[in-house]
NUFI-13328 format. One record per residue (C-alpha): residue number from 1; y, x, z. Coordinates in Angstrom, 1 decimal, always signed. Layout:
N
pos,yy,xx,zz
NUM,Y,X,Z $
...
This chain:
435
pos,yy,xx,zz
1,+0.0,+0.0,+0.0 $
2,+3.5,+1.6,-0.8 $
3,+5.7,+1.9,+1.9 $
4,+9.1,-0.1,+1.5 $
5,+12.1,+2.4,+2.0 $
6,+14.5,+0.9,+0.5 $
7,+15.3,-1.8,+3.3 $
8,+18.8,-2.2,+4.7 $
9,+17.5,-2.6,+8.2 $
10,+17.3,+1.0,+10.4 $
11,+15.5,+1.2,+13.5 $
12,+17.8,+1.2,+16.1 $
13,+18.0,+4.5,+18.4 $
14,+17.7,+4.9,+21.8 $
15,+20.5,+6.4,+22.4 $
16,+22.3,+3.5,+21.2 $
17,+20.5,+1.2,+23.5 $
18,+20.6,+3.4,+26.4 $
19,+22.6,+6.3,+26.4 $
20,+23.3,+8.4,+29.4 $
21,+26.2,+5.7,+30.4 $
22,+24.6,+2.4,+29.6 $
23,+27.4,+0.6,+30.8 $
24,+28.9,+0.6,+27.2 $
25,+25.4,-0.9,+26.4 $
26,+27.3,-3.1,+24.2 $
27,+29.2,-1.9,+21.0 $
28,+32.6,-3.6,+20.3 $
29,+31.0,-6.1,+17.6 $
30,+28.6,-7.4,+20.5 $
31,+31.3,-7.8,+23.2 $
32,+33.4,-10.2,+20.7 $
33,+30.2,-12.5,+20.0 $
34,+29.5,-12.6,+23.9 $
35,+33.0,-13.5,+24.6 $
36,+32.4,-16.1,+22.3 $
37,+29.8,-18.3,+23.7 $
38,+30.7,-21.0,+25.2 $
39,+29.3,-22.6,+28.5 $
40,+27.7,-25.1,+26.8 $
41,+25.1,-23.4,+24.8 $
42,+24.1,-21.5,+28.4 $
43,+22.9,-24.4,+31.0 $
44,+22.2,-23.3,+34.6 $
45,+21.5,-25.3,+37.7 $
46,+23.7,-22.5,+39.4 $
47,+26.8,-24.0,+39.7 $
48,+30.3,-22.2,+40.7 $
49,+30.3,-21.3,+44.1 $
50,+31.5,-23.9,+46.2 $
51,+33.6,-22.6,+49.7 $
52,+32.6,-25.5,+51.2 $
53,+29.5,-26.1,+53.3 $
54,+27.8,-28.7,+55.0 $
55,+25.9,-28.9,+58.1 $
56,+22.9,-30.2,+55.7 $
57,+23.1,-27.0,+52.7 $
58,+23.2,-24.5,+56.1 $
59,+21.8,-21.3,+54.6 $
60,+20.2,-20.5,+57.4 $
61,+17.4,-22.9,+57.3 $
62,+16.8,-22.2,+53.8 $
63,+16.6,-18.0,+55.5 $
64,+14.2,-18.6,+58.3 $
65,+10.9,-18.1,+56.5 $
66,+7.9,-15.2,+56.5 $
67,+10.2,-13.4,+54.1 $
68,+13.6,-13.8,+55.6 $
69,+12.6,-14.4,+59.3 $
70,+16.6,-14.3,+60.8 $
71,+20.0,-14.7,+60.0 $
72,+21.5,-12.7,+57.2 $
73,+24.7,-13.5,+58.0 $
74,+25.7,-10.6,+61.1 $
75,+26.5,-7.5,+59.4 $
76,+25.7,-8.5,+56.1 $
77,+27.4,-6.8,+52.8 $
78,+25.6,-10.0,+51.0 $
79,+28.1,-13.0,+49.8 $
80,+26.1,-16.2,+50.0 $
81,+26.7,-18.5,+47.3 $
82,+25.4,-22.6,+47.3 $
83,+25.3,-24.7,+45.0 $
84,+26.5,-28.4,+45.0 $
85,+26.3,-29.7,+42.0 $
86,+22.9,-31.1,+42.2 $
87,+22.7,-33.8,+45.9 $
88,+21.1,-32.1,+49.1 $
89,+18.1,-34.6,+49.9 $
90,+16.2,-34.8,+53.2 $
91,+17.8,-31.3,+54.3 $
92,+16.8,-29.4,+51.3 $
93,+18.5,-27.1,+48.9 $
94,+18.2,-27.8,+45.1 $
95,+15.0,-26.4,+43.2 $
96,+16.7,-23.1,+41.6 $
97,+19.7,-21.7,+42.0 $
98,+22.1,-18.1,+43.1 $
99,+21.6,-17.9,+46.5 $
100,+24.1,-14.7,+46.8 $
101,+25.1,-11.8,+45.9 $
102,+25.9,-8.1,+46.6 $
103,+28.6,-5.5,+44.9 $
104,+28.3,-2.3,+45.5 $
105,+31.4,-0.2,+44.8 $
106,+29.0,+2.7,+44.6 $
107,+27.7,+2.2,+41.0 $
108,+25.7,+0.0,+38.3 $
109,+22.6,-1.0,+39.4 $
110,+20.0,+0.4,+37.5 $
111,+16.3,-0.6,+39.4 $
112,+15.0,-2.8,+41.8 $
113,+11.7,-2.7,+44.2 $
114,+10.7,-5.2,+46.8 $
115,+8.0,-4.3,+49.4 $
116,+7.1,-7.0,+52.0 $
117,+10.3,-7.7,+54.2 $
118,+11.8,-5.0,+52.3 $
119,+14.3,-4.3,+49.0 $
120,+14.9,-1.0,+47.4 $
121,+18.1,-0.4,+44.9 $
122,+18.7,+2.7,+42.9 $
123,+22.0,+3.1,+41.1 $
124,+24.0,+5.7,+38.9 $
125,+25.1,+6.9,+42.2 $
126,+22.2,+8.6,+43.1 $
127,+22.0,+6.5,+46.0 $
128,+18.4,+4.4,+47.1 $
129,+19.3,+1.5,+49.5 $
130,+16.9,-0.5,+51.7 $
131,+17.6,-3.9,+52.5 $
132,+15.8,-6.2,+55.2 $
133,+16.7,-9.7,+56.0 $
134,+19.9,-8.9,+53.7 $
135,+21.5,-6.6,+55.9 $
136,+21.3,-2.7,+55.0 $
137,+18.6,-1.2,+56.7 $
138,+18.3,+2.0,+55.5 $
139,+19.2,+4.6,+52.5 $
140,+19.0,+8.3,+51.1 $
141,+20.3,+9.8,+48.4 $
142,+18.6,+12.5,+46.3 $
143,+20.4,+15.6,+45.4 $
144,+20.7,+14.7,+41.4 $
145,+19.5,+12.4,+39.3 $
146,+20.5,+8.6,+38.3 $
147,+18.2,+6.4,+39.8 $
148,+16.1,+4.7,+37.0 $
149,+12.5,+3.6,+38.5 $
150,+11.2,+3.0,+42.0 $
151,+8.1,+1.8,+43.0 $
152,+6.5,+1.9,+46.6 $
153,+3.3,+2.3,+47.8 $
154,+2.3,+2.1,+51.7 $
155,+5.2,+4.4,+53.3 $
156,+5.6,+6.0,+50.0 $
157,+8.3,+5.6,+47.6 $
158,+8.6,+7.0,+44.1 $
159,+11.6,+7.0,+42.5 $
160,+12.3,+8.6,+38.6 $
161,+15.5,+10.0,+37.8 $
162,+17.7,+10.6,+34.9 $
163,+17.0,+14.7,+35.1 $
164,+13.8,+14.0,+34.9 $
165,+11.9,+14.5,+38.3 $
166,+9.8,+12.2,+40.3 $
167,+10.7,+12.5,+43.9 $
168,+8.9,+11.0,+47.1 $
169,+9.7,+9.5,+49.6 $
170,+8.3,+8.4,+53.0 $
171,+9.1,+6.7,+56.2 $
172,+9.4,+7.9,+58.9 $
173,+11.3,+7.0,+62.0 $
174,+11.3,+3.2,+62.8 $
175,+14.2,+3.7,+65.6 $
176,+16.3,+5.7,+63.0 $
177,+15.3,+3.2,+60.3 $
178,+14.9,+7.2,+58.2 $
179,+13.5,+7.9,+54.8 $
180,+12.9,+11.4,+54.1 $
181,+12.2,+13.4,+51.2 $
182,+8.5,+14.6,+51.5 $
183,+8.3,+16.4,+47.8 $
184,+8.5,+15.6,+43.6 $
185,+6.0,+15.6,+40.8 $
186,+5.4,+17.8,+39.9 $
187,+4.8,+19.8,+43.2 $
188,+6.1,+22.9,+43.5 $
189,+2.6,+24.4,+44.1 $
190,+0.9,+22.6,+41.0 $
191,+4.0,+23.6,+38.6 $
192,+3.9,+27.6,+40.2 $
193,-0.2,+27.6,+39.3 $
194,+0.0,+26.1,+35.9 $
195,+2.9,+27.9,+35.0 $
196,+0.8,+31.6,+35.0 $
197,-1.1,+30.4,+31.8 $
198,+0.8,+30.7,+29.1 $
199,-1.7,+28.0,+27.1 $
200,+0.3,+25.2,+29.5 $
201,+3.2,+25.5,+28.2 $
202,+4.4,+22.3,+25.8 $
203,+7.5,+23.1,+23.4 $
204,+10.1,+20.4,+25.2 $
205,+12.7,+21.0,+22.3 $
206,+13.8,+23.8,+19.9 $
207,+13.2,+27.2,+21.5 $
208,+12.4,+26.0,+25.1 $
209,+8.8,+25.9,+25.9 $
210,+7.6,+23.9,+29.9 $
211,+4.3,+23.6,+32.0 $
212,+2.6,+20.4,+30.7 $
213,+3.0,+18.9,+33.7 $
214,+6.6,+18.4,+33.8 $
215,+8.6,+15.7,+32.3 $
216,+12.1,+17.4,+30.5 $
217,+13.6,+14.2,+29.6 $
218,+14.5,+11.2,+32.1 $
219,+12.0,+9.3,+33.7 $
220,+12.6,+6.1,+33.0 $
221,+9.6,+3.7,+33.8 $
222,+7.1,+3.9,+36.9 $
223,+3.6,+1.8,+37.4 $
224,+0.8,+2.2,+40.5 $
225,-2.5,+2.0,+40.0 $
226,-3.9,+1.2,+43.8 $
227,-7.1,+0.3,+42.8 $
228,-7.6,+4.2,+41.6 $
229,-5.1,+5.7,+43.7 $
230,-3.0,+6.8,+40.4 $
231,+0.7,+6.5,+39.9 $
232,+1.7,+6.3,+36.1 $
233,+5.2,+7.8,+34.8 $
234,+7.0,+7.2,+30.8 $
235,+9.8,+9.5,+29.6 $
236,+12.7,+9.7,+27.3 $
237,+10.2,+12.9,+26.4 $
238,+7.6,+10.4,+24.8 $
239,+5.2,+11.1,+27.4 $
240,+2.8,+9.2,+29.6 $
241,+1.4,+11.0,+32.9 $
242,-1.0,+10.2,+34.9 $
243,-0.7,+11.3,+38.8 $
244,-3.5,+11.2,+41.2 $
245,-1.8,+10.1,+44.3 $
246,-4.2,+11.4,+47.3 $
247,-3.0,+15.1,+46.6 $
248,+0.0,+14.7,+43.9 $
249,-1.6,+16.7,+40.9 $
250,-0.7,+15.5,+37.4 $
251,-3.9,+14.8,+35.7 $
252,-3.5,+14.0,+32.5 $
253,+0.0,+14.1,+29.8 $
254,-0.7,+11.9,+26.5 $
255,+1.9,+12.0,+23.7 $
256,+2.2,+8.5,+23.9 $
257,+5.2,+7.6,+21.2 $
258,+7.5,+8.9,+18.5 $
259,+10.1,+7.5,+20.6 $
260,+11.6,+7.3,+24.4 $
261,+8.9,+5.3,+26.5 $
262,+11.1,+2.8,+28.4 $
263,+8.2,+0.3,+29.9 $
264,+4.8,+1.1,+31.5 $
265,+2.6,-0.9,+33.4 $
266,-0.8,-1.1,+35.0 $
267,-2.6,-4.2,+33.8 $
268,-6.2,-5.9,+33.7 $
269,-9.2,-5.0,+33.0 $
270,-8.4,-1.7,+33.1 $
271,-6.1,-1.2,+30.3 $
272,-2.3,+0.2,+30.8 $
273,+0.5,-1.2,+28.5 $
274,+3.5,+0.6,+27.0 $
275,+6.6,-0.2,+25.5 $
276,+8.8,+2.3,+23.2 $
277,+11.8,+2.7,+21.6 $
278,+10.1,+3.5,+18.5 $
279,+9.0,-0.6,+18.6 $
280,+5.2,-0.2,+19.5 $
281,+3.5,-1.2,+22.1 $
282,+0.3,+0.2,+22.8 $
283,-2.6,+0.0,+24.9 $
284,-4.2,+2.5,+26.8 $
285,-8.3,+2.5,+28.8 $
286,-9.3,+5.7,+30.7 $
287,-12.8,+6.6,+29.4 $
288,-15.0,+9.1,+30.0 $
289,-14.7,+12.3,+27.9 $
290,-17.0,+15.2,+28.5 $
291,-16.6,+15.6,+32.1 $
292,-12.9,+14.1,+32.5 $
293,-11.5,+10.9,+32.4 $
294,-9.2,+10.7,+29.5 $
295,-6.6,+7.7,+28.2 $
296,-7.8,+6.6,+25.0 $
297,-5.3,+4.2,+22.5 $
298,-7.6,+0.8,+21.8 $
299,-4.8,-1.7,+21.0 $
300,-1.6,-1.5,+18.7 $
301,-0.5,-4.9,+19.9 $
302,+2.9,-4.4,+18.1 $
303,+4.9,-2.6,+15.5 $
304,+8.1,-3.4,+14.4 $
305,+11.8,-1.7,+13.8 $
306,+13.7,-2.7,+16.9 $
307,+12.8,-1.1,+19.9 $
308,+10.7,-2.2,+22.9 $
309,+12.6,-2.5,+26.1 $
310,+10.3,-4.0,+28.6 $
311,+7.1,-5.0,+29.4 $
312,+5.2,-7.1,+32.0 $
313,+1.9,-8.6,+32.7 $
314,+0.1,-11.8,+33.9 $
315,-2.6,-10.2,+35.8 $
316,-4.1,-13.4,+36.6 $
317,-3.9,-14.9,+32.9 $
318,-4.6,-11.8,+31.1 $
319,-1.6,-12.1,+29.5 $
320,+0.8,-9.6,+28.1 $
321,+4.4,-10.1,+27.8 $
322,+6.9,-7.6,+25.4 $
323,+10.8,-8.0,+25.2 $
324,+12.8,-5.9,+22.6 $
325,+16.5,-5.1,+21.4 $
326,+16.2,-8.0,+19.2 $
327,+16.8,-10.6,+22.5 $
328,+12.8,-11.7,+21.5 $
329,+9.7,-11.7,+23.8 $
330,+6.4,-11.1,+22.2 $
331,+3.3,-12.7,+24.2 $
332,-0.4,-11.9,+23.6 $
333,-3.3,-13.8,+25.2 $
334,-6.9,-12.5,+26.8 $
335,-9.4,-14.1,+24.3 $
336,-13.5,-12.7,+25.0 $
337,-12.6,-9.1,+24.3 $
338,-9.2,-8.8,+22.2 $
339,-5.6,-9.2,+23.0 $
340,-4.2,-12.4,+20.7 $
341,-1.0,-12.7,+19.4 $
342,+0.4,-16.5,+21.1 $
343,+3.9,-16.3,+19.9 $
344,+7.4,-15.5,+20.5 $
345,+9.7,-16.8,+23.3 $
346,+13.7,-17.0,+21.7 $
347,+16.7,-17.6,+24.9 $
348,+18.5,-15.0,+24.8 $
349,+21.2,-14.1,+22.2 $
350,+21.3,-9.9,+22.6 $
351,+18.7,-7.5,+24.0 $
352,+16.2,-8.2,+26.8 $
353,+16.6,-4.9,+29.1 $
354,+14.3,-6.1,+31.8 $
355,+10.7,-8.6,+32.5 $
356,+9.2,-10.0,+35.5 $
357,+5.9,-11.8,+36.3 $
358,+4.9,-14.0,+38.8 $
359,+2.0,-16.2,+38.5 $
360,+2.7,-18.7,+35.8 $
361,+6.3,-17.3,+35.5 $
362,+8.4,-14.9,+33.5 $
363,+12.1,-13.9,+34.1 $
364,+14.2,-12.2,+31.1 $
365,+17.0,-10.5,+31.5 $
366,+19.3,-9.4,+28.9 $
367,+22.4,-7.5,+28.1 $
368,+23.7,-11.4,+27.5 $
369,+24.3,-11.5,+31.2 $
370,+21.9,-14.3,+31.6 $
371,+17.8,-14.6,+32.9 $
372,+15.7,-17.1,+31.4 $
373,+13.2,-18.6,+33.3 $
374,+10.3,-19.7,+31.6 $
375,+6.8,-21.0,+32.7 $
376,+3.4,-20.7,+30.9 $
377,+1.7,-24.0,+31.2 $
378,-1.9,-25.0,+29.5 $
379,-2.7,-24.0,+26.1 $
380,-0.3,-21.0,+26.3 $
381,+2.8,-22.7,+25.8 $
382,+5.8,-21.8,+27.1 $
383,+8.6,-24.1,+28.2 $
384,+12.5,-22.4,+29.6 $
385,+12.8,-24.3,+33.0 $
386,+16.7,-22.8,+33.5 $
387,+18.7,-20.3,+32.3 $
388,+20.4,-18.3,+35.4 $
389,+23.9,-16.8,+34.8 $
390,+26.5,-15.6,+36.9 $
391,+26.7,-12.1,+36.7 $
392,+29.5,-10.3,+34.6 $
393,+27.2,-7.6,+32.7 $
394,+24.1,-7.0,+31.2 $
395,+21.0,-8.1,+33.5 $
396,+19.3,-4.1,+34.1 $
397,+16.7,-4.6,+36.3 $
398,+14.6,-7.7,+37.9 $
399,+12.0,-7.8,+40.9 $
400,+9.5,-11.3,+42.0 $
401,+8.1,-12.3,+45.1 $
402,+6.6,-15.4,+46.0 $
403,+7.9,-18.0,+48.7 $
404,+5.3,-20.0,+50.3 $
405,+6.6,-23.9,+50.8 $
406,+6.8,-24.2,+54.6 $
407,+7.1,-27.6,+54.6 $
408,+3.7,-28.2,+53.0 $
409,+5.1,-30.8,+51.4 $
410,+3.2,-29.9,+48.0 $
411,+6.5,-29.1,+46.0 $
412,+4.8,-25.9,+44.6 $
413,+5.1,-22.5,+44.4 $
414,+8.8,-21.0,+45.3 $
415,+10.2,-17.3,+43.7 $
416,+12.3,-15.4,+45.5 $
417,+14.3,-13.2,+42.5 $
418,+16.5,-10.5,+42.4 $
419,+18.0,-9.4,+39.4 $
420,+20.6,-5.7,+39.1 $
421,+23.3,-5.9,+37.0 $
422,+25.7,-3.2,+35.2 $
423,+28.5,-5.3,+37.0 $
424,+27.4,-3.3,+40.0 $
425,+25.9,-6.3,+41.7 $
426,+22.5,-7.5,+42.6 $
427,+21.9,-11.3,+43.1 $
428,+19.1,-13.1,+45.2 $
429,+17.9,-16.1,+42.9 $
430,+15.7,-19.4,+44.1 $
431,+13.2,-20.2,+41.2 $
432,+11.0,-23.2,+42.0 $
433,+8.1,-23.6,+39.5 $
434,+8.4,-27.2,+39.4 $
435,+11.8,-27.7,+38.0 $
């Protein structure tokens, strides 16, 4: 078959997408189209803030759950927001909605981690910040390095920066509330021993040669394997590691893409998915070779010109979820023992930048300011329950966690969702499946 080359379309780059200041994610073109929507073709039950508040739409009984056990409100940087344009019945809020908000003077927000009780924010400041009960709990700051990926695992958090290091973190004072810096990936001993050889050395770009081991472009996507103990990093650098977590060694480096790898995540049955500015996503199985375990490509589930920003999973479906620069999410379905293509979900009007998964749900965010909120439902379709807005720049990062319904009144499941903006704020969303 000939290869077209005569089409007007050109892939777009990565660093148009997401240059070292993504602020200016948006060229001048795209800010004059944004400005021009109007509010009717975005519909959210998130209403303008209302300074007003009623004994009934008290935020504190909505607060007093397993996740959010006391009152944010002393010593809290958070500015709670409740909507009234839908009536409070029997004592109870509306189904979705902002619940607040936080700015941090300090810097965009760039990625977003939730473990248990706990929330984790990384910005262009270099600074992590833990949050508990929506009050600042904790914080440290590494000593370079934008903050692009986090992800925690037991006392352990991993963060990825911009100059390409992994560092770790663990806790450890619960008086002092302290994080401390315990060591990076590569270790210092692993990247000493594998740098006597010369055979490990990798040529990074044009006469510069680095251990193997070592990612030389930022590290911009993080996924844990628990079930194996194995943390999994993507790079501007194309790469895909593979870190064993019980003594930190990087097992394995796979040339993954022709472009930046901006998504990676741990799925089912074994398979790990990536996303890539070069607009593939692939699919990745650790098998057996020889004596070691390497990760073998067995899907191409996409290829197309505009890159891949995101990508997230349904675990408990089997289903596979892909958002690009085009503002389109690609879906593929579990069937016996292939991945099918089910379709394309259109809600935004300009990139999706970010994907979360939560049982039957999926949030989108996008550099259109807004999330989507959409719900998978039998036979694979999927139906946009609300669009959220309310931030003033393009939706970066997103994080899910479930809500159970107190009340056991049979309402269904509840989402508790934050979403980091590039307007230097991070919002706390309610998302009820049940609309």
């Amino acid at each position: 078959m000939k290869k077209k080359t005569d089409s007007p379309r050109r892939r777009t780059k990565l660093g148009e997408l997401f240059n070292a200041s993504e602020p200016n994610v948006l060229l001048p073109a795209d800010r004059e189209q944004l400005a021009g929507i109007s509010s009717h073709d975005r519909h959210s039950n998130a209403s303008v803030p209302s300074t007003s508040m009623s004994p009934t739409t008290s935020p504190a009984n909505y607060f007093m759950s397993p996740f959010l056990q006391t009152s944010p409100f002393s010593k809290s940087p958070w500015n709670f927001s409740f909507f009234n344009s839908s009536p409070v019945r029997h004592g109870r809020l509306p189904a979705s909605g902002l619940i607040g908000s936080l700015v941090r003077e300090e810097g965009h927000v760039y990625s977003l981690a939730s473990s248990g009780e706990l929330l984790y924010t990384g910005s262009d400041s270099r600074n992590i910040r833990v949050w508990k009960n929506l009050s600042e709990f904790s914080g440290f700051k590494s000593s370079s390095g934008l903050v692009k990926a986090i992800v925690v695992s037991g006392e352990r958090v991993f963060t990825g920066h911009q100059d390409g290091k992994i560092r770790v973190w663990r806790y450890s004072d619960s008086k002092k509330k302290a994080h401390k810096r315990v060591g990076s990936l590569p270790t210092t001993k692993h990247l000493i021993k594998c740098s006597i050889n010369p055979g490990n050395y990798v040529e990074a770009r044009r006469h510069r040669n680095i251990p193997w081991i070592k990612h030389f472009d930022v590290v911009s996507c993080l996924s844990l394997d628990e079930e194996h103990g194995l943390l999994y990093s993507g790079s501007w650098d194309k790469t895909l590691k593979v870190w064993r977590l019980s003594d930190s060694k990087c097992m394995e480096s796979v040339t993954a893409h022709d472009d930046a790898v901006n998504s990676v995540v741990v799925g089912f049955d074994g398979l790990v998915f990536t996303g890539s500015a070069d607009g593939t996503v692939k699919v990745w199985r650790r098998e057996l070779v020889g004596k070691d375990t390497k990760h073998m490509m067995v899907y191409l589930l996409l290829n197309q010109e505009t890159a891949v920003t995101s990508v997230a999973v349904n675990t408990g479906d089997g289903v596979v979820y892909a958002g690009s620069s085009d503002g389109l999410v690609n879906f593929w379905e579990r069937r016996k023992h292939t991945l099918a293509h089910g379709g394309v979900l259109r809600g935004h009007k300009q990139a999706i930048l970010c994907l979360a998964a939560g049982g039957r749900m999926l949030f989108s965010g996008s550099a259109d300011k807004s999330i989507c909120v959409w719900r998978r439902d039998g036979g694979g379709f999927h139906s946009c329950l609300n669009v959220l807005t309310g931030h003033g720049g393009p939706v970066k990062c997103l994080t899910v966690q479930e809500k159970q319904d107190e009340g056991g009144g049979g309402g269904g499941r509840e989402w508790v969702v934050y979403s980091g903006s590039l307007d230097k704020s991070v919002k706390l969303w309610r998302v009820a499946e049940q609309p």
